[in-house]
LOKOLFI-741689 format. One line per field, with one value per residue (C-alpha): residue number from 1; y, x, z. Coordinates in steps of 0.5 Angstrom, whole numbers. Example, Ala and Ser with C-alpha at 12.3 -4.5 7.8 and 13.67 -1.06 7.14 Angstrom:
2
num	[1	2];
y	[-9	-2];
x	[25	27];
z	[16	14];
//
This chain:
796
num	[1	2	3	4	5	6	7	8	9	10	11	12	13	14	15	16	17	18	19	20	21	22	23	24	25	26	27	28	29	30	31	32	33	34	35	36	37	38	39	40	41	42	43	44	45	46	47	48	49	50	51	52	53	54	55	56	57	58	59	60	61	62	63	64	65	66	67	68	69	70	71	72	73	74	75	76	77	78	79	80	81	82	83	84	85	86	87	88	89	90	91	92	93	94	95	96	97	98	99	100	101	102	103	104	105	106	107	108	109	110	111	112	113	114	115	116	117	118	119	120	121	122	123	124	125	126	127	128	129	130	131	132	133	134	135	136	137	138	139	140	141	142	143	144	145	146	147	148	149	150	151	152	153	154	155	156	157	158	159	160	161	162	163	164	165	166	167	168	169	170	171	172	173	174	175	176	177	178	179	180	181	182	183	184	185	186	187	188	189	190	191	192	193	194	195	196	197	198	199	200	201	202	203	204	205	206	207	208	209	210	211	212	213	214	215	216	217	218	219	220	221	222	223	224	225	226	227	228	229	230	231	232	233	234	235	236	237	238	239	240	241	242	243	244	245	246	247	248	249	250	251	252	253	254	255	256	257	258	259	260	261	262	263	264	265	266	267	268	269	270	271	272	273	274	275	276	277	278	279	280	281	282	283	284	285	286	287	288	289	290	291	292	293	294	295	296	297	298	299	300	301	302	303	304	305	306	307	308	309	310	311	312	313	314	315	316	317	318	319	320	321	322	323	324	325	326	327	328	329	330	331	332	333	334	335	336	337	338	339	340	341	342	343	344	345	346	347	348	349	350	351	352	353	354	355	356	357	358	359	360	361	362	363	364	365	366	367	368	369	370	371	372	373	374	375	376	377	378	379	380	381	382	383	384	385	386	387	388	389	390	391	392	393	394	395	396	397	398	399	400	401	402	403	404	405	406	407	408	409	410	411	412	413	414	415	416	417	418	419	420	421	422	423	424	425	426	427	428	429	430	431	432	433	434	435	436	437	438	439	440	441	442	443	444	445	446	447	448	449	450	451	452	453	454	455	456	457	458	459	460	461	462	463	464	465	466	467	468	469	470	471	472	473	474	475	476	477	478	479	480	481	482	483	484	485	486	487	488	489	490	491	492	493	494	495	496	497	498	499	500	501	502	503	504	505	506	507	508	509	510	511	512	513	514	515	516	517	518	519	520	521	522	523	524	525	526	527	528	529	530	531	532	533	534	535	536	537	538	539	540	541	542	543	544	545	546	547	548	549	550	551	552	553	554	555	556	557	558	559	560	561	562	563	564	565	566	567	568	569	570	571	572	573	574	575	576	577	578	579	580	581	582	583	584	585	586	587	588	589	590	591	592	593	594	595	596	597	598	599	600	601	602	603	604	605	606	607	608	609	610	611	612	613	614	615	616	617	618	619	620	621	622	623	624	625	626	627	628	629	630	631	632	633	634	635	636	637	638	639	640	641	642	643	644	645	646	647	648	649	650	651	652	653	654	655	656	657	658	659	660	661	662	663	664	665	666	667	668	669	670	671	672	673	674	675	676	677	678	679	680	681	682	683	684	685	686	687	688	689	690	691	692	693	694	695	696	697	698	699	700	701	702	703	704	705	706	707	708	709	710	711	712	713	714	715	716	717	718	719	720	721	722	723	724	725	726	727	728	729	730	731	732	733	734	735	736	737	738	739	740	741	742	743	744	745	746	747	748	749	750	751	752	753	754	755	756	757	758	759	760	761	762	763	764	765	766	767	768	769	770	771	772	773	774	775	776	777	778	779	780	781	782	783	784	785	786	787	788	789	790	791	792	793	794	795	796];
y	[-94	-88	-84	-78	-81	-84	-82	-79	-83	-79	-73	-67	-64	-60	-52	-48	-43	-47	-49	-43	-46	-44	-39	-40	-37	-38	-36	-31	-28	-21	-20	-27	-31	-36	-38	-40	-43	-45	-47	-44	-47	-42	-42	-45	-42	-42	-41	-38	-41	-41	-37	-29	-27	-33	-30	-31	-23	-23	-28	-25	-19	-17	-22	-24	-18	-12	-16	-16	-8	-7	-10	-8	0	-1	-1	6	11	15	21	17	13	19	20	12	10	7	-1	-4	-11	-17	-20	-26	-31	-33	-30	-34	-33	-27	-24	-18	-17	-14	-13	-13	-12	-11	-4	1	6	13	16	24	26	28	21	16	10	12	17	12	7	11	10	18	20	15	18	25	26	21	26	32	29	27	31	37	42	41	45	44	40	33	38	42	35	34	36	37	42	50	54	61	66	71	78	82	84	80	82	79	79	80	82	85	90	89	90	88	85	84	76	73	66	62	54	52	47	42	43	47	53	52	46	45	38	35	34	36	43	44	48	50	49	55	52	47	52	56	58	64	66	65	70	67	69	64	58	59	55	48	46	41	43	50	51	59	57	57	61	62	66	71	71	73	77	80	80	88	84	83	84	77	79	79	75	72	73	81	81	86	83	86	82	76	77	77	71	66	68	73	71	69	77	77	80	82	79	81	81	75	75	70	69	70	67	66	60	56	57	54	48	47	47	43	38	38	37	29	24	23	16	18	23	22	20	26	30	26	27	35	34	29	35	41	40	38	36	37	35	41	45	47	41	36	32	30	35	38	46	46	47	39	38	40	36	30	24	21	24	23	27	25	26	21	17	16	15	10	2	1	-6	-1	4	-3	-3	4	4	-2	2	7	6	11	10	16	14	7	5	9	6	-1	0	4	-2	-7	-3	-3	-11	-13	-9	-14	-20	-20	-18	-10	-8	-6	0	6	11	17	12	16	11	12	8	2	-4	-9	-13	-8	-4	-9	-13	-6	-6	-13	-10	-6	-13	-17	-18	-16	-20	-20	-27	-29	-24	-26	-23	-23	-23	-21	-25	-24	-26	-22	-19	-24	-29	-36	-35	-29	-34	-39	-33	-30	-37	-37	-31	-33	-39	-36	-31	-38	-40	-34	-37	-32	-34	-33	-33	-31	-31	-33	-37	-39	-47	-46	-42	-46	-53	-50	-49	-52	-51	-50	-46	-48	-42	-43	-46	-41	-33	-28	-31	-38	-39	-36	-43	-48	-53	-56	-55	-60	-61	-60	-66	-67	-61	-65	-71	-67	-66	-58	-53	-52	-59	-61	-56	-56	-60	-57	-56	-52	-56	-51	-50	-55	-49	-41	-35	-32	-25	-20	-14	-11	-6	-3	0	3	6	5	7	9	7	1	-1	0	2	-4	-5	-10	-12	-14	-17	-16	-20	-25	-26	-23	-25	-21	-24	-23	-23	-17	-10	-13	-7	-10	-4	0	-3	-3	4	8	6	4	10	14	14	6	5	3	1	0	-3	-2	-5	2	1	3	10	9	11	7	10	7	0	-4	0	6	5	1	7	1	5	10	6	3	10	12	6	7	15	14	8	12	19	22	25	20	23	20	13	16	14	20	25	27	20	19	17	24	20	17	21	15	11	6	6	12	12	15	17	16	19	14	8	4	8	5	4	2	0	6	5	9	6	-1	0	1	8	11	15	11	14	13	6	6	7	0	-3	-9	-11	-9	-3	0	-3	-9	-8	-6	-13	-17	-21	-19	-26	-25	-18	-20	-24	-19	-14	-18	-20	-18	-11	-10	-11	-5	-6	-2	-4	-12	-11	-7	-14	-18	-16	-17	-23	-25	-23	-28	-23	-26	-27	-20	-15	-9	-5	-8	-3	-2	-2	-9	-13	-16	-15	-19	-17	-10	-12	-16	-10	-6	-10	-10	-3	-2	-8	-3	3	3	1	-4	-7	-8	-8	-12	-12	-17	-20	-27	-22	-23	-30	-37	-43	-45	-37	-37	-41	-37	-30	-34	-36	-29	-26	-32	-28	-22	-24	-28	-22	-18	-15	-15	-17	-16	-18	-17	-23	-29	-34	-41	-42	-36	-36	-44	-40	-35	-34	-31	-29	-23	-24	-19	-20	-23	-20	-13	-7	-4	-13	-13	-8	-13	-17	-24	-28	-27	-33	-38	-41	-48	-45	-42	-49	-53	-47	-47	-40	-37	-37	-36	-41	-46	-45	-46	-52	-56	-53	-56	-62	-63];
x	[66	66	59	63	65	59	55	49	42	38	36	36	30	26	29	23	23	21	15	11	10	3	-1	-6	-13	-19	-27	-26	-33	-32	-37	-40	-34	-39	-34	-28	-22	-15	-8	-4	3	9	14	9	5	-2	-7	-14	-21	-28	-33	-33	-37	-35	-31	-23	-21	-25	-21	-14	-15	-20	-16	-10	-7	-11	-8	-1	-1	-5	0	6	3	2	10	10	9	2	4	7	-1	-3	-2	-2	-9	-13	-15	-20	-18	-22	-27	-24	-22	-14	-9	-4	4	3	9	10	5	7	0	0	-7	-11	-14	-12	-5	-8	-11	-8	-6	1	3	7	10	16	15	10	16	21	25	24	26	33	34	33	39	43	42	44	50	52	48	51	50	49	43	42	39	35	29	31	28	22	15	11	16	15	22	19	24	23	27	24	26	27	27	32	33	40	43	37	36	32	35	32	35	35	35	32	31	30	28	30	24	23	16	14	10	5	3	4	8	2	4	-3	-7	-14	-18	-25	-33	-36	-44	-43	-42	-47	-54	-52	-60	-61	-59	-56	-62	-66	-62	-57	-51	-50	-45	-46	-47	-48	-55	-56	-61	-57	-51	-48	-55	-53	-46	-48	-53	-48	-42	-43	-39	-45	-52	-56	-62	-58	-58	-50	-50	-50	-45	-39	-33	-31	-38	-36	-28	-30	-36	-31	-24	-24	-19	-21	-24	-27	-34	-39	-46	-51	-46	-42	-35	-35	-30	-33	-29	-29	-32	-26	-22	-27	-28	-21	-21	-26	-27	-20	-16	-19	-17	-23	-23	-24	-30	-38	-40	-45	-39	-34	-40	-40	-32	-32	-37	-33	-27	-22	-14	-8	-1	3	6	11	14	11	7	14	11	18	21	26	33	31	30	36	42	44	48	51	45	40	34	31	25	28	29	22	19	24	21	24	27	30	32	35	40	42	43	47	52	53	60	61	64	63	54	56	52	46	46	46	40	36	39	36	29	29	31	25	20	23	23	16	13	12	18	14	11	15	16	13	6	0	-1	-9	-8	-5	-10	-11	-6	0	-1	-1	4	8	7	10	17	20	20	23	30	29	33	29	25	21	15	8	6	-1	-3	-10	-11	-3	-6	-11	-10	-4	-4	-2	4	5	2	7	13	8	8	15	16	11	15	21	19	17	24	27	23	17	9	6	-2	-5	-13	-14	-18	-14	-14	-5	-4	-8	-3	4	0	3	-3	-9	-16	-23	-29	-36	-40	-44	-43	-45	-49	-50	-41	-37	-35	-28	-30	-24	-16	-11	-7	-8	-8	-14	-18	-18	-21	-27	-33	-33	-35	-27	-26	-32	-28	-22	-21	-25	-23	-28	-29	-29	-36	-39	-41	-40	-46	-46	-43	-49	-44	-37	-35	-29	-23	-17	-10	-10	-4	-6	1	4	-1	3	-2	-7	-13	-18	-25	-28	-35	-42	-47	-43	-38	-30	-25	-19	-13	-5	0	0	2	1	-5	-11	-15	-12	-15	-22	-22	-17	-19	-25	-29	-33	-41	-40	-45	-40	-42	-34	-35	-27	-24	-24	-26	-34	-33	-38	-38	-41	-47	-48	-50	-53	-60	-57	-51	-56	-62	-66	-67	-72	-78	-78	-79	-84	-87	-88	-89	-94	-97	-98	-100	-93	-86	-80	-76	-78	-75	-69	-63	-59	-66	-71	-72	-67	-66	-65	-59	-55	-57	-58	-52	-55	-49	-46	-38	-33	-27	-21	-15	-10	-14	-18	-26	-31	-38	-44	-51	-55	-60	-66	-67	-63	-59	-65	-63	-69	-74	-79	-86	-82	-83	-90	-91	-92	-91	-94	-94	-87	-84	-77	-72	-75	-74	-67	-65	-68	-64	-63	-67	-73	-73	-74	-80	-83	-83	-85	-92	-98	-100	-93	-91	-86	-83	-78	-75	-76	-73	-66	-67	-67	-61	-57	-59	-57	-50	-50	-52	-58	-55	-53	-59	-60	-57	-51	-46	-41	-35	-36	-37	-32	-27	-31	-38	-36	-34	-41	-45	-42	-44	-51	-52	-49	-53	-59	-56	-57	-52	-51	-44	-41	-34	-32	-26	-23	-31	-27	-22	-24	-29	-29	-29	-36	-38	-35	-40	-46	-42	-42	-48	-50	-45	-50	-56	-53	-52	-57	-61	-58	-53	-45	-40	-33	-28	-22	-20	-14	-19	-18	-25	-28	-23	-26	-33	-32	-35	-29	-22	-17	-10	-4	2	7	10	9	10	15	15	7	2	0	-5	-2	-9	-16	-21	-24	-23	-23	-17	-13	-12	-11	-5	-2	1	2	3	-5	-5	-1	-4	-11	-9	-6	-12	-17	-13	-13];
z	[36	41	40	38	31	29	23	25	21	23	20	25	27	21	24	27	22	16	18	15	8	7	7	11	10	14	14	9	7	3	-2	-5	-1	4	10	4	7	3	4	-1	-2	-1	-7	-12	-18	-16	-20	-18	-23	-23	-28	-28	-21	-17	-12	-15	-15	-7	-4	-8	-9	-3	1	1	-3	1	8	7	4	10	14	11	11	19	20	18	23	23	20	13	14	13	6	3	2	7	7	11	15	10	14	15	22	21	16	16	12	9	5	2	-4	-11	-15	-22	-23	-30	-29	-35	-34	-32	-37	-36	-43	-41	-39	-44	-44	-42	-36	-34	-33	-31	-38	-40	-33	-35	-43	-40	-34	-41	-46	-40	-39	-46	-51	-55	-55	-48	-46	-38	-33	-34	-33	-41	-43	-39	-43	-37	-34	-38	-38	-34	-31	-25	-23	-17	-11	-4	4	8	16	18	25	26	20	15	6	1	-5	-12	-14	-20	-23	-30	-30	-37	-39	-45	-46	-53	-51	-57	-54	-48	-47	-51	-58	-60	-61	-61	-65	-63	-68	-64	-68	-63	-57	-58	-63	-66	-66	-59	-54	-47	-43	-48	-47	-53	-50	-52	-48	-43	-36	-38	-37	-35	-30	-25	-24	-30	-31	-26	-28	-36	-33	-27	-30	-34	-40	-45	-47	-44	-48	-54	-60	-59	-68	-66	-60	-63	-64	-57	-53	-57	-55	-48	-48	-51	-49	-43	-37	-30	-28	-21	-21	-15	-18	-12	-7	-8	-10	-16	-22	-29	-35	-42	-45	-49	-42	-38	-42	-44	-36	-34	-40	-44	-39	-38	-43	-48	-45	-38	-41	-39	-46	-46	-45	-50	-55	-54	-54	-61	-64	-62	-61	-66	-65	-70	-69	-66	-72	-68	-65	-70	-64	-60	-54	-54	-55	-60	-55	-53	-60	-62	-57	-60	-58	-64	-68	-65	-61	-55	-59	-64	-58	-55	-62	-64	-63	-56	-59	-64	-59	-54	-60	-60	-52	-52	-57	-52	-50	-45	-39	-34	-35	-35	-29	-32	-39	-36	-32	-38	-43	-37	-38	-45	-46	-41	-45	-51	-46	-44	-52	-52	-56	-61	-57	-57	-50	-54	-54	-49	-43	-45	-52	-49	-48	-41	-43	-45	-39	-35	-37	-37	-30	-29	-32	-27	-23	-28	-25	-19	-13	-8	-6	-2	-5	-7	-14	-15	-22	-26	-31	-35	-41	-42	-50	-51	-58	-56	-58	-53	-48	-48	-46	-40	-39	-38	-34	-29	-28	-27	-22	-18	-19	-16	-10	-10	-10	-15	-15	-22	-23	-30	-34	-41	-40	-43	-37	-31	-34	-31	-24	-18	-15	-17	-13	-17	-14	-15	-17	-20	-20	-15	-10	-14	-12	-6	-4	-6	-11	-13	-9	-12	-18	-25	-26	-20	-24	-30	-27	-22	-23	-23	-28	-30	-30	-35	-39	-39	-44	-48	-56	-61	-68	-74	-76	-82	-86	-86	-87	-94	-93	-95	-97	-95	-90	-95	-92	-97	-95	-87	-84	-78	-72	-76	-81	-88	-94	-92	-97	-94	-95	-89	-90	-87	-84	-82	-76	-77	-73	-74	-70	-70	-64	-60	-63	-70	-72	-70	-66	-70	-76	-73	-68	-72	-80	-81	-85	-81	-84	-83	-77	-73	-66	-62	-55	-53	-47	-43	-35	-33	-29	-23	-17	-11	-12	-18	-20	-26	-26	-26	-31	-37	-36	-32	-28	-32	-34	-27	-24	-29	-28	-20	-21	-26	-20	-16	-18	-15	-18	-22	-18	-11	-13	-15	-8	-11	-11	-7	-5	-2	7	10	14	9	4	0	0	5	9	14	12	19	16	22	19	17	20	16	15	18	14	19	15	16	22	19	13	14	8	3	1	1	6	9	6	0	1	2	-5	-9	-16	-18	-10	-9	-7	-11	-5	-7	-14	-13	-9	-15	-20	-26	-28	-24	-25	-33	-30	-26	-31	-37	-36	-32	-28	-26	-35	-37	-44	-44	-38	-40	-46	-42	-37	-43	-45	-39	-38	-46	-44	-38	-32	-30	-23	-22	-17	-20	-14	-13	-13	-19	-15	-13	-20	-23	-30	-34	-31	-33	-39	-40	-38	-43	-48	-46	-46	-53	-56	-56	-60	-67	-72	-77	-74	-68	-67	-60	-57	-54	-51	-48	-43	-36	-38	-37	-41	-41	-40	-47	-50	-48	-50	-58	-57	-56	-63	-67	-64	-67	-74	-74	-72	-78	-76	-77	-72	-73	-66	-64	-61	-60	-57	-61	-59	-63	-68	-70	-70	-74	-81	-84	-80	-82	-79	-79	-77	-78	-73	-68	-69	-76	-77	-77	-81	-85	-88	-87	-88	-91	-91	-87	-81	-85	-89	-84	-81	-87	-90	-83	-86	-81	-73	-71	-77	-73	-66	-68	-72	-66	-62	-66	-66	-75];
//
């Protein structure tokens, strides 16, 4: 047999380019993580465990992700650098096999008062150039549909240069927009309560404006006293009806006070400027408070809420408007596209049917495109977020999750469970962070951090298979296969908390009574009308205290001290000490390091290269001036006190000289939701999702209210974080109070007292109450698909 011909046994050597199959992580050490290393396979779903603050989103997020970005920004020229954000190298020794990264993270869709589902997806920009080309009457361009362009028209005359002469010309111009007039393109008008502006008895120079940060010591003080327009020294309630015009309405007028140029400008301008154009959410909670109290918010008569100008109202296909459109069920409106047969549009109708269908795909086809992007929960936004890359063909991407199942019934989780899985298929990486036991079962790889949070964690307990999870000696291990029982026996209710004829977004007419001093858990698939039932149609007057799932806004300045007003009573505390000001203790006041001002590290900003932070060399990073520190409390000065965790920080301010009551009391609370091992300086920016969350909790533990009402308090918790977050809610209403969450964790459900379930499906499918009962009878009825879930969880 010649050599040519003979078959060849052995298999060729593997090809040079297929060895890059992990990705390769070494030495890493960003924010708690201690020197970690992973091997993460390519191709293969890995899921990322551990409890919250253990260092998952560091080593994801903070790594993994901000180094491939980082990477992918630096191909681009400088000058495009310029404009991208900035991302530092992670503090790390080996990366290895990066790939192009898709985040799809948890933060909340930006919360602008003119940003829908539908323009936050693209699917408006898509409807709009639709009903361009085939409404009647054809009204003009994609714009005459946009209610964030306004229609204006201009005429004057222009200068031109030509062959050396100067004519002038006379041009003008119209842009036809969709936004309505009355309303400005925001589907509500605002009527103002002028008794929350001002006391009508005061005069201007006695302090009668009770508005936030309108103080007229400073200089609106000289601008009233300035401005020539009023009498600063007259009681506002005798203004004549000109004065009063001119202090509540005038337009921006410029005006000389003491020889500076300033602006003078009436009171509702100014405040429908500086406050009105945030989202409530996005509001400081003084400033939502005076918003709350002044401010009322009426639909729009002119356009009914739908934002648009009576011309984009009027142009149809086949009967329907585009604001019909983007009011419409998106699985409602997926049909009506999908009757469109018109083949000069047939490439856009394919792709906005495409968009639609994967809303319904990834179980968001009951929202619909007109919904503020503000209102939509962690989960929605983020699964939003996902939809733009379902389909997509490219391979060979890493997609890094954040907890997709955050506000996911368990019946939703298995279908995220299979979109996860496909994108793998598709031959991606796939990397999620998560904490629900359904989710970590499909992983191919699974990455266990801890052991603890923050300092206490930092290190790889477990990498391996599920399989090999199951049987470690790891805290997820231990309680992966963790199954809550139904309780024995359930509390007595001490009253009901009534709600009558709510019909707030799809609620239809629901009766129910919730009962107080026990704990409620309301569930349903998601969209079925839970948060609307609770935020929207509980009475007011009820003594309600609501703890959303809306981010905490800090900046790097704040941290855990100065979020719960902590911070206080110790600079009281130290003041008091000392026979000295509050205000030295403070690193944003007067005791702040000259050098630094106060934020511990001095930050050089290089353009388009990464900025760089360099601890600052005269306080070492403690912030404050160095005589500042010579000032001692009980033995320890206020830099001390900062770096203490929350737990000796509880000792150290709950006994002996050092006692200060209303501190130990913040502190406790902190401790009980499980923050015990946070320190008390410890920027806001680098705590987790579920530390955000918790820190929440805490602070609106101490508000008066005989009900909370918590909205989905497991998000961002891991299995055994879940028994103390119980324990917790048993503290609460033992200790008198009314617990009512929103939730789809089984664990909470076989906790509660009573359970109210809605559904049966989303959107116009849910709205109602499909069950009222215990947790013992929901099982036993199997009635409904909560029913069947917690059945099979609780094994009966």
């Amino acid at each position: 047999m010649s050599m040519a011909t003979r078959p060849d046994t052995q298999s060729p050597a593997p090809h040079v380019a297929d060895s890059h199959d992990l990705i390769r992580v070494h030495g890493v050490r960003v924010n708690n993580l201690k020197d970690v290393s992973v091997e993460i396979p390519k191709r293969r779903l890995t899921v990322f465990t551990g409890v919250s603050g253990s260092g998952k989103s560091s080593l994801v997020f903070g790594t993994i992700a901000a180094e491939s970005q980082r990477m992918i920004n630096e191909t681009y020229s400088a000058f495009v650098q310029g404009f991208m954000p900035t991302l530092a190298r992670p503090d790390v020794d080996v990366l290895d096999g990066l790939t192009t990264a898709i985040i799809v993270d948890q933060e909340r869709m930006g919360a602008n008062p003119r940003s829908t589902v539908g323009t936050a997806t693209d699917a408006n920009a898509m409807l709009r150039i639709l009903f361009s080309r085939l409404g009647t009457p054809h009204i003009g361009s994609s714009q005459a549909f946009s209610f964030n362009v306004a229609s204006i028209s201009g005429a004057g005359a222009v200068t031109l240069e030509r062959g050396g002469k100067t004519t002038k010309e006379r041009r003008s111009f119209s842009v036809t927009g969709g936004m309505c007039p009355r309303c400005e393109g925001r589907g509500s008008v605002t009527d103002f309560d002028l008794s929350a502006f001002y006391d009508d008895s005061k005069s201007l120079n006695e302090g009668a404006l009770t508005i936030p940060g309108f103080s007229t010591e400073g200089w609106y003080g000289r601008i009233f006293n300035g401005c020539g327009f009023l009498d600063a020294d007259k009681p506002i309630r005798k203004f004549t009806k000109k004065e009063l015009h001119d202090l509540l309405y005038k337009e921006p007028t410029k005006i000389k006070v003491d020889g500076i140029n300033l602006t003078y400008e009436g009171l509702i301008p100014r405040v429908q400027k500086s406050f009105l154009a945030k989202d409530v959410d996005a509001m400081q909670p003084h400033i939502r408070a005076f918003v709350e109290r002044a401010v009322t918010f009426t639909t729009c008569p002119e356009c009914d809420g739908t934002r648009l100008s009576e011309a984009a109202r009027s142009s149809k296909i086949k009967g329907i408007s585009i604001a019909d459109a983007c009011a419409m069920q998106i699985s409602d409106l997926a049909k009506w596209v999908h009757g469109l047969d018109e083949p000069s549009v047939a490439p856009l109708l394919a792709k906005l049917a495409h968009a639609l269908d994967s809303f319904v795909e990834i179980g968001l086809g009951y929202l619909s495109l007109d919904r503020p992007a503000g209102t939509l929960s962690g989960g929605e936004a983020q699964r939003t977020k996902m939809i733009r890359h379902l389909g997509s063909a490219l391979t060979d991407v890493t997609y890094v999750f954040d907890e997709p199942t955050i506000g996911l019934h368990p019946h939703d989780i298995q279908r995220m469970n299979g979109l996860l899985l496909r994108l793998r298929d598709q031959g991606n990486t796939v990397l999620v962070v998560e904490h629900k036991p359904e989710t970590i079962a499909i992983a191919d790889h699974v990455v266990d951090l801890g052991p603890g949070a923050g300092t206490a964690g930092g290190t790889v307990c477990f990498e391996g298979t599920v399989e090999g999870l199951r049987g470690s000696d790891t805290v997820t291990g231990r309680h992966f296969d963790d199954r809550a029982s139904i309780k024995e026996t359930v509390r007595t209710p001490t009253g009901a908390l009534e709600i009558r004829g709510a019909s707030a977004n799809n609620l239809r007419d629901v009766d129910v009574d919730i009962p107080l001093g026990v704990l409620v858990v309301l569930t349903g698939v998601a969209g079925s009308g839970k948060s609307s039932l609770v935020h929207g149609s509980i009475p007011a007057g009820a003594g309600v205290v609501s703890v959303g799932q809306g981010a905490i806004r800090g900046s790097r300045r704040s941290n855990p001290a100065t979020y719960t007003g902590l911070l206080d009573p110790i600079r009281k505390a130290f003041a008091k000490a000392n026979g000295v000001k509050p205000a030295l203790f403070s690193a944003n006041s007067e005791g702040a390091c000259p050098t630094c001002n106060g934020a511990g590290v001095i930050y050089t900003d290089l353009a388009m290269m990464a900025g760089v932070a360099t601890t600052c060399e005269e306080c070492e990073g403690k912030r404050f001036e160095a005589s500042v520190l010579e000032y001692r409390f009980g033995g320890r000065d206020i830099s001390e006190v900062l770096a203490m965790s929350v737990t000796e920080a509880k000792e150290f301010f709950g006994e002996g000289e050092s006692r200060v009551p209303a501190a130990h009391t913040i502190l406790t609370r902190l401790a009980d939701v499980g923050l015990g091992y946070l320190s008390l300086g410890q920027p806001l920016t680098t705590l987790s999702g579920g530390e955000r969350q918790r820190l929440k909790l805490a602070t609106h533990m101490a508000e008066k209210g005989g009900v909370y009402v918590l909205d989905e308090p497991t998000a961002g918790l891991h299995l055994a974080d879940v028994e103390q977050l119980l324990g917790l809610l048993d503290r609460l209403v033992d200790s008198g109070k009314s617990v009512i969450v929103v939730e789809h964790h089984q664990a909470v459900m076989a906790h509660a007292d009573w359970i109210v379930d809605l559904g049966p499906g989303a959107g116009h499918d849910g709205g109602r109450i499909v069950f009222e009962g215990t947790p013992a009878d929901l099982v036993a009825a199997r009635s409904t698909l909560t029913g069947e879930h917690l059945a099979a969880y609780v094994g009966a």
